[in-house]
ZAMARGU-4260 file (C-alpha; in steps of 0.2 Angstrom, whole numbers, plus 5000, padded with zeros to 4 digits):
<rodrens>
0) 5059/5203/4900 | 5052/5193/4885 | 5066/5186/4880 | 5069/5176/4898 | 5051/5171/4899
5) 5055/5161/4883 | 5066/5153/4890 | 5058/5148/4907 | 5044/5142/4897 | 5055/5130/4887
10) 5065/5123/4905 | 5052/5113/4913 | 5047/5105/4895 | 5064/5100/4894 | 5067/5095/4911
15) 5052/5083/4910 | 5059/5076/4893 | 5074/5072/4905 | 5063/5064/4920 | 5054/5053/4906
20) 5069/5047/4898 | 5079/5043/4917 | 5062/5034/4920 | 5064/5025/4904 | 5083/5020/4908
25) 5077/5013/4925 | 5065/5002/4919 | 5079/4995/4904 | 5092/4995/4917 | 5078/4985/4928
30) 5072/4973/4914 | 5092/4968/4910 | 5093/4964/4927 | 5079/4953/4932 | 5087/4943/4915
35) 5107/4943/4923 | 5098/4937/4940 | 5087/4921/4929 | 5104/4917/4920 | 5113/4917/4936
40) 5099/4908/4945 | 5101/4895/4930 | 5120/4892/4930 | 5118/4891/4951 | 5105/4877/4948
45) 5117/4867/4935 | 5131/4869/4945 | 5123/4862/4961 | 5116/4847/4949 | 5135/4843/4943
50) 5141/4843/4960 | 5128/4833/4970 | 5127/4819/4955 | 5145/4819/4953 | 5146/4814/4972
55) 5132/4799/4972
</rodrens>
C-alpha cells in the first residue's frame, strides 16, 4: 500500500508540470503568430502599394 501512495502523490505534481508547460507552448505558439500575421499584413500592404502606383 505504501508503495502506490508514493506514486499517486508524485502523478498530479507531474501532471501540473505538463498543464504549465502546454500553457506555456500556447502562449509561444500565440506570440509567433501574431508576428507571421504583422509580416503578412506588411508584405499585403507593399504589394497592394506596387500594384495601385504601377497602374496611375
Amino acid at each position: 500500500m505504501d508503495s502506490t501512495n508514493g506514486w499517486l502523490s508524485i502523478f498530479p505534481i507531474f501532471m501540473l508540470l505538463i498543464y504549465v508547460g502546454l500553457i506555456g507552448l500556447g502562449i509561444y505558439c500565440s506570440i509567433l503568430f501574431i508576428k507571421l500575421a504583422r509580416r503578412g499584413i506588411k508584405a499585403l500592404e507593399i504589394y497592394i502599394d506596387e500594384k495601385t502606383h504601377k497602374n496611375l
